[in-house]
SETOR-637301 format. One line per 5 residues: number of its first residue (from 0); their letters; for each residue x, y, z of C-alpha. Coordinates in nm, 2 decimals, always signed. Last residue first. Layout:
BEGIN
NUM = A = X:Y:Z; ...
end
This chain:
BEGIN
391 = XXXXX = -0.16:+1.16:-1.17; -0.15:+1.05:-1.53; +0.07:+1.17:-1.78; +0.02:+1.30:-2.13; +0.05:+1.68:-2.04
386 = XXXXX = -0.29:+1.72:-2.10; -0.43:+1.40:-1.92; -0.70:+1.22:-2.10; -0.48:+1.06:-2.37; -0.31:+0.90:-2.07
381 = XXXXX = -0.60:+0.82:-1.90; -0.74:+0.63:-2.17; -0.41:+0.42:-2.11; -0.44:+0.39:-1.73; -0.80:+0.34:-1.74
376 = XXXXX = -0.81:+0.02:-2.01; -0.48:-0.16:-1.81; -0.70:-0.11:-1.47; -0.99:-0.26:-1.64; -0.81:-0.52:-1.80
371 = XXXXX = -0.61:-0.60:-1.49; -0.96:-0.65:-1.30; -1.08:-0.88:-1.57; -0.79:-1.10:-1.56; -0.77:-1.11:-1.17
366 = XXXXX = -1.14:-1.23:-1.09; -1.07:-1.47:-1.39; -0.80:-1.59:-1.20; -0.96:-1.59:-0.79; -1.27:-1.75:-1.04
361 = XXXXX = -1.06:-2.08:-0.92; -1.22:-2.06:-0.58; -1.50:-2.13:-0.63; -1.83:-1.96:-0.86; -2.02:-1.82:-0.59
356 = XXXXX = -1.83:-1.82:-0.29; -1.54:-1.69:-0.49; -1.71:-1.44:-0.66; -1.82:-1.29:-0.30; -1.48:-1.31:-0.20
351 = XXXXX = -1.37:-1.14:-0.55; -1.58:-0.86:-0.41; -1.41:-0.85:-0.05; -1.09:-0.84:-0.27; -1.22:-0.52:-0.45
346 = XXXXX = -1.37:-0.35:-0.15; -1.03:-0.36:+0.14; -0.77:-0.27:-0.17; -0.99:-0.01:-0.35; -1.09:+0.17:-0.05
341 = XXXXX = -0.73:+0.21:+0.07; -0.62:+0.29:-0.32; -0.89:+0.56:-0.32; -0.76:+0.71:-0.03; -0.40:+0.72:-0.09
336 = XXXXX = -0.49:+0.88:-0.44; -0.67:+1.13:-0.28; -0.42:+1.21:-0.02; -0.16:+1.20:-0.31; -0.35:+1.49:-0.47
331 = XXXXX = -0.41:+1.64:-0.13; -0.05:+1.67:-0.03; +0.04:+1.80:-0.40; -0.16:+2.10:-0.36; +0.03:+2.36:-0.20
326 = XXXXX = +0.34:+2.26:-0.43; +0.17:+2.29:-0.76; +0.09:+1.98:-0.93; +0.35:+1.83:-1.17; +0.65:+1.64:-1.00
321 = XXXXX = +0.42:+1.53:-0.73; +0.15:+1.32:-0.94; +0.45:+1.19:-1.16; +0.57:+1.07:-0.82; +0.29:+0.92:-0.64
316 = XXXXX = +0.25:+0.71:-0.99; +0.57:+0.60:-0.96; +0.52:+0.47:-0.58; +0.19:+0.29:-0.67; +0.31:+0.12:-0.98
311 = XXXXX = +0.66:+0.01:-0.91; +0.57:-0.34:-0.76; +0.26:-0.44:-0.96; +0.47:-0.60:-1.23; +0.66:-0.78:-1.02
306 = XXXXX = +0.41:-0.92:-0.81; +0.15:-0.99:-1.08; +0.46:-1.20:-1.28; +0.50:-1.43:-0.96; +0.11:-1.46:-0.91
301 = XXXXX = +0.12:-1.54:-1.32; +0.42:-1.78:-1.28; +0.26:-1.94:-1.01; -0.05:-2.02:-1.22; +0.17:-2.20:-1.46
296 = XXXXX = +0.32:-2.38:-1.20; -0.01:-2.51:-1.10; -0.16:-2.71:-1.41; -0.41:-2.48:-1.69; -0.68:-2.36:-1.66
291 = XXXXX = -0.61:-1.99:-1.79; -0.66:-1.72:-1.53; -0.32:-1.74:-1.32; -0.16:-1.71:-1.64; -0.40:-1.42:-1.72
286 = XXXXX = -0.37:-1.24:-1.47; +0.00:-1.23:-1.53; -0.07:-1.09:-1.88; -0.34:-0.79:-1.74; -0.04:-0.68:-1.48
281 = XXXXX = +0.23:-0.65:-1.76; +0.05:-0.36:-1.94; +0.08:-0.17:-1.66; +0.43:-0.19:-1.60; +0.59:-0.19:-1.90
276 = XXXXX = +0.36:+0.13:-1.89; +0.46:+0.27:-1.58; +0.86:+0.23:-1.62; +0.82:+0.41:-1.97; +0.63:+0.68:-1.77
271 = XXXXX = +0.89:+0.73:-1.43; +1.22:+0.78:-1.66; +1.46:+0.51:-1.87; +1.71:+0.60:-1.61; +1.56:+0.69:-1.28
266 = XXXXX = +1.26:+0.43:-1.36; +1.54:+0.12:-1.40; +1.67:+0.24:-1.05; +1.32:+0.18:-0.93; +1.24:-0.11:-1.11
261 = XXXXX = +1.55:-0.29:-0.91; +1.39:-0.22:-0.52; +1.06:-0.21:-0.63; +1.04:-0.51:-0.82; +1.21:-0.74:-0.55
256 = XXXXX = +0.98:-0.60:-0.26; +0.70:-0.66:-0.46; +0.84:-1.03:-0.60; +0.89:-1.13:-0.22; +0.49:-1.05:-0.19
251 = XXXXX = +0.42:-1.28:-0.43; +0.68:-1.52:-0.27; +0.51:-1.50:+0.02; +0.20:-1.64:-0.18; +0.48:-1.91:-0.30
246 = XXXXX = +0.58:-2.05:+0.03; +0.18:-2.05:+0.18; +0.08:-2.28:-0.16; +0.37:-2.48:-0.13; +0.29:-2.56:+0.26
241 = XXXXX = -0.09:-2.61:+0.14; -0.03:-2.83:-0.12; -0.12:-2.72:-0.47; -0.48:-2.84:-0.60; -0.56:-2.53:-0.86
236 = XXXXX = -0.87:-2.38:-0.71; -0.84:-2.50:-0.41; -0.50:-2.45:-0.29; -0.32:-2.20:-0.53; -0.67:-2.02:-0.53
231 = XXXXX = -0.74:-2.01:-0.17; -0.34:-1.91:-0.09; -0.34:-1.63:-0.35; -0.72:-1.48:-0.20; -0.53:-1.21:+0.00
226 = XXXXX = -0.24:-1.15:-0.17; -0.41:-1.19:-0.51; -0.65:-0.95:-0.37; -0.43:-0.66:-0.26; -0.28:-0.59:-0.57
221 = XXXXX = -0.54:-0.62:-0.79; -0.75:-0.41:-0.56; -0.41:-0.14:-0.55; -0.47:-0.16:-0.93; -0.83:-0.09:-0.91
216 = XXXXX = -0.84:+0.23:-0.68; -0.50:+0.39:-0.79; -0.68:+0.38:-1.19; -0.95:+0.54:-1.04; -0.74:+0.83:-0.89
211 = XXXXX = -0.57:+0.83:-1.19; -0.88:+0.90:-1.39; -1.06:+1.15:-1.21; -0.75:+1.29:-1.21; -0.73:+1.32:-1.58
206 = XXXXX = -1.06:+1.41:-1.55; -0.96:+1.74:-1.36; -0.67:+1.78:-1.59; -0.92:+1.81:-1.88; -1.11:+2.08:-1.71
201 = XXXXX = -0.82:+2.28:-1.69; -0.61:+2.37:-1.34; -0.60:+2.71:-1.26; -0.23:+2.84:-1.30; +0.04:+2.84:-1.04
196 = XXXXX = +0.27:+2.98:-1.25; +0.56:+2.68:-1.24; +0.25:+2.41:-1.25; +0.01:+2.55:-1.49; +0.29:+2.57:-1.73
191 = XXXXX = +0.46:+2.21:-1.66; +0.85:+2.20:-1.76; +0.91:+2.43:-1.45; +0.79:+2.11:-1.28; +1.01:+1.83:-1.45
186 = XXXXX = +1.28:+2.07:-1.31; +1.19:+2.09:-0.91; +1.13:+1.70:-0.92; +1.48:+1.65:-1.05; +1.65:+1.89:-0.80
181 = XXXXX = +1.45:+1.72:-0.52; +1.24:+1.99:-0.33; +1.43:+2.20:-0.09; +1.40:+2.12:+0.31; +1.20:+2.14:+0.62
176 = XXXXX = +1.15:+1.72:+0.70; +1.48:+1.73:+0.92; +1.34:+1.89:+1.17; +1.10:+1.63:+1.31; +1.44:+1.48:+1.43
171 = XXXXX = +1.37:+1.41:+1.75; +0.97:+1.39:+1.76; +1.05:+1.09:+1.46; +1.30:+0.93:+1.63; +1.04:+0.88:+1.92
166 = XXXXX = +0.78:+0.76:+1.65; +1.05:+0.49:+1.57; +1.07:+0.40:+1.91; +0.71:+0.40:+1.99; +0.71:+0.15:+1.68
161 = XXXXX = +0.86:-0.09:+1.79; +0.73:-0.06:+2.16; +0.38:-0.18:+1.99; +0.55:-0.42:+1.82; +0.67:-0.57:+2.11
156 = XXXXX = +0.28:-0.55:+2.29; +0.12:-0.70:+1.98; +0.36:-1.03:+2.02; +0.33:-1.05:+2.34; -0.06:-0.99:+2.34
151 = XXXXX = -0.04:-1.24:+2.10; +0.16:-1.50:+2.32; +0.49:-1.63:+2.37; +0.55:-2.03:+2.37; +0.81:-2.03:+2.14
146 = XXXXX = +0.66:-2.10:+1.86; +0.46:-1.81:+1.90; +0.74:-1.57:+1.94; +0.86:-1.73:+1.63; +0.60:-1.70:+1.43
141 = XXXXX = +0.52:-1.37:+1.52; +0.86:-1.23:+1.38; +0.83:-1.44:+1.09; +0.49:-1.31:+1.01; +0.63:-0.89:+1.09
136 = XXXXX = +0.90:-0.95:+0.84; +0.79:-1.00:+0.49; +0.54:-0.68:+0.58; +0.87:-0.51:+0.67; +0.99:-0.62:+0.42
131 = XXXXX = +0.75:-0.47:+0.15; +0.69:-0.17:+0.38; +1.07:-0.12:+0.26; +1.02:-0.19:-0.07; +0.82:+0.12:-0.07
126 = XXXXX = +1.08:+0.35:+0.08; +1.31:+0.18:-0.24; +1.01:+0.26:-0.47; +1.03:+0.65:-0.33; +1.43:+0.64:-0.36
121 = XXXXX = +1.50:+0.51:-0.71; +1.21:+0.72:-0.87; +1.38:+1.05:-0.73; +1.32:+1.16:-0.37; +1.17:+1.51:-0.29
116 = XXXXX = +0.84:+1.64:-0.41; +0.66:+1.31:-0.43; +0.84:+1.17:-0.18; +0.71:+1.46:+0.08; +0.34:+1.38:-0.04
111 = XXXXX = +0.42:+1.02:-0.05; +0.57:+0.98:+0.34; +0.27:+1.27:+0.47; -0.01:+1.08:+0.31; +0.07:+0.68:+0.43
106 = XXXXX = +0.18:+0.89:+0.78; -0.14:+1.01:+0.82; -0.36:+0.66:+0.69; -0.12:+0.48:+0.91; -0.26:+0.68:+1.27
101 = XXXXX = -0.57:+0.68:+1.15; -0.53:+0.35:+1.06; -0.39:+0.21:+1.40; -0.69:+0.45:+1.56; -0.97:+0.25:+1.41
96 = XXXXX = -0.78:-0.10:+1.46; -0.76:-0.01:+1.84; -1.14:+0.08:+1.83; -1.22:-0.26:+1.67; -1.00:-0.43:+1.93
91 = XXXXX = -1.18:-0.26:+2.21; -1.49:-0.36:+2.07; -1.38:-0.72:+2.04; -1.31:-0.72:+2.41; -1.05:-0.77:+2.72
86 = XXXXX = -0.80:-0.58:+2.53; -0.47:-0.56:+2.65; -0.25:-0.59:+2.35; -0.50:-0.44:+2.17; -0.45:-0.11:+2.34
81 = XXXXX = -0.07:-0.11:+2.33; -0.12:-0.18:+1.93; -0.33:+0.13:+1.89; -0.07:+0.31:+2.14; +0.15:+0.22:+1.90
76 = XXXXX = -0.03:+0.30:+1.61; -0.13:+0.66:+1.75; +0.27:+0.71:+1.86; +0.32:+0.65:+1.43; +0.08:+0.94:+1.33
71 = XXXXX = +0.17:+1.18:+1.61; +0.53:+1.12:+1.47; +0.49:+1.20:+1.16; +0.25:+1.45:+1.19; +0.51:+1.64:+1.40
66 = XXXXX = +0.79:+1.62:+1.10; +0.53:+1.73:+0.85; +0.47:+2.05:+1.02; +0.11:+2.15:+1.03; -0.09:+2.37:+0.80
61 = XXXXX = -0.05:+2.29:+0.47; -0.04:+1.86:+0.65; -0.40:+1.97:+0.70; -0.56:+1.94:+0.38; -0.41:+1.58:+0.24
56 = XXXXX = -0.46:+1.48:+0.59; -0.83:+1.43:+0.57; -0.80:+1.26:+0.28; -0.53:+1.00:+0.40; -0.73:+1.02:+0.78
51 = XXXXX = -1.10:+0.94:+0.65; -0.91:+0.62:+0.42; -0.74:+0.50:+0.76; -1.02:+0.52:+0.99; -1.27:+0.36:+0.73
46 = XXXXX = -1.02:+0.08:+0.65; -0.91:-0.01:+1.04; -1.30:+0.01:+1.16; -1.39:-0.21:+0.82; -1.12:-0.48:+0.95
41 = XXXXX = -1.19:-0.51:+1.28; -1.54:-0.56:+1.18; -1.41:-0.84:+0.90; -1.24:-0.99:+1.23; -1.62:-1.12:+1.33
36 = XXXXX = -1.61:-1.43:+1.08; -1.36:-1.60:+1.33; -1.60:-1.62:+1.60; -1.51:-1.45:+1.91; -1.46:-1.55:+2.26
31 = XXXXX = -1.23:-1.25:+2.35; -0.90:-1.54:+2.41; -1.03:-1.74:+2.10; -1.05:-1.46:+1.86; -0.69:-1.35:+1.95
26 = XXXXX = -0.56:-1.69:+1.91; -0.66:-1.70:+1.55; -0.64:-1.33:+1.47; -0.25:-1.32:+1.55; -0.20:-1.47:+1.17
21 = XXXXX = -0.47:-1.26:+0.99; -0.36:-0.95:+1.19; +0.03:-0.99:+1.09; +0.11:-0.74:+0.82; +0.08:-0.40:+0.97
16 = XXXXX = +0.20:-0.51:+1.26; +0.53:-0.55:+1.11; +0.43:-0.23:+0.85; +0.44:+0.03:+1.07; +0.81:-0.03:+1.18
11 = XXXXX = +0.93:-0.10:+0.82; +0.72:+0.22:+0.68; +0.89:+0.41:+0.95; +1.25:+0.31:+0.86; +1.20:+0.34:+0.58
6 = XXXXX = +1.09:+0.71:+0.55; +1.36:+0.81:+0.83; +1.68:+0.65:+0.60; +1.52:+0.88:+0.31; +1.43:+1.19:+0.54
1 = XX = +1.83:+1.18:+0.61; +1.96:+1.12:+0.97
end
């Protein structure tokens, strides 16, 4: 079985439970005797765990076979999920949420760091678009087991096997990860001085990182925060039914899974940069449909425009990272960028929350608006930052 078919499959698997703690924490608060208000400590346990393990793994996947931190990555979120399945208490649901992203934050680093250095821009946004169904996925799945009279421990507990299965695979065939960089990649390098002879890095590259690192940390806010806060906005903030609202903040994430799977083609012809900057500079104009106060649909346009034009920008910028660092240190580039994008997406949204309370729910738009700005204002100064005139 190809690395490709192996990537995603695992970010499918990871992703179903990945996607369905706000839906299972309803009946799970009840059954510990919880207040809803107390998931946010599952939640910082999960965050903290996973962003620790991306930088941490950065180091240590020079040392360790990819193949084997696969697989220890994905058995640690299904024994995280076995564990929750059966907890009798919040703490042991914390801890389970601490292991799941330790276990997610390893594979999160190991999956981009080999993409990086091994699939063309078709393949790492189609292994993206993958976590994008399976996130699409993992709400139905739960739906149904609910509706029919199953439980959340039922629900955790299949998942959990899920993804034994898949980390089973992985043990298998942990092989199959030893192999010569993609063709592409390999050539874009040689075109990179310091990256072909292994030169010390220049100042300027250092702030270029600086840069893209930050860059990772807003846009993966952006990102995360109209999913998040879509449904509040759509509902309060510009009066759409709930059941509409629901339908077109899955369509937001439908528009991901979209983007990715025909923007990465697009980026294997046109090339990963010109793919970037449509890219970018879209993010800022669908903020600012959902920003304007205007009626509804207009708002869904901008959360349908956000998802599209966020879709490409985290797998394409793992790649231009890959394609010019030198191979020892491409795992902790991406491990970096991993991390910030982790902090960014649990901070940023929480910060639009406290906006929200504020100022209502329809600053969710201008929350957006200013946020693409900033992330449109890095990523260009970052390209006249960067030496080589590419971020990563």
């Amino acid at each position: 079985m190809s690395c490709f078919v192996l990537s995603c499959l695992v970010y499918l698997s990871t992703a179903l439970p990945g996607s369905t703690l706000g839906q299972l924490w309803p009946s799970m608060r009840v059954s510990i005797h919880q207040s809803t208000g107390t998931l946010r400590f599952v939640l910082v346990a999960g965050v903290a765990a996973s962003a620790l393990s991306s930088a941490v793994t950065g180091r240590l996947s020079t040392r360790m076979a990819k193949g084997w931190l696969l697989a220890l990555g994905t058995m640690a979120i299904s024994a995280a999920l076995a564990l929750e399945s059966a907890a009798p208490a919040l703490w042991v649901i914390a801890f389970g949420s601490a292991v799941f992203g330790l276990g997610f934050g390893t594979i999160d680093t190991v999956l981009n760091a080999h993409a990086a250095r091994h699939f063309s821009a078709r393949n790492i946004t189609w292994m993206h678009a993958s976590y994008g169904l399976g996130a699409m996925l993992g709400p139905l799945l739960v739906t149904v087991m609910l509706a029919g009279g199953l439980s959340w421990r039922d629900a955790t507990g299949l998942m959990a096997g899920v993804v034994a299965f898949t980390g089973a695979l992985l043990a298998v065939t942990r092989r199959s990860w030893e192999q010569p960089a993609y063709s592409g990649t390999a050539s874009y390098r040689r075109a990179s001085p310091s990256a072909a002879t292994g030169a010390p890095r220049m100042p300027r590259r250092s702030r270029a990182l600086v840069a893209a690192v930050t860059f990772m940390a807003v846009e993966d806010g952006i990102e995360s925060a109209a999913g998040v806060w879509g449904f509040v906005f759509l509902t309060a903030g510009r009066g759409l039914p709930a059941t509409a609202a629901g339908i077109v903040v899955s369509a937001y994430w439908a528009m991901m899974f979209i983007g990715r799977m025909l923007l990465g083609p697009l980026a294997d012809r046109l090339g990963p940069s010109r793919v970037l900057a449509g890219s970018v500079t879209a993010v800022p104009l669908g903020a600012l449909l959902t920003a304007v106060p205007a009626q509804a649909p207009i708002a869904v346009a901008g959360m349908m425009l956000l998802g599209l034009a966020t879709a490409p920008v985290f797998p394409l910028i793992t790649l231009t990272a890959g394609t010019r660092a030198r191979a020892d240190t491409v795992a902790a580039t991406v491990g970096l960028q991993i991390t910030a994008s982790t902090i960014g997406g649990a901070l940023l949204p929480a910060g639009i929350g406290l906006v929200v309370g504020t100022l209502g729910a329809q600053a969710v738009g201008q929350s957006l608006l200013a946020l693409g700005l900033v992330a449109c204002g890095v990523y260009w100064a970052a390209l006249h930052t960067a030496p080589d005139g590419e971020i990563g």
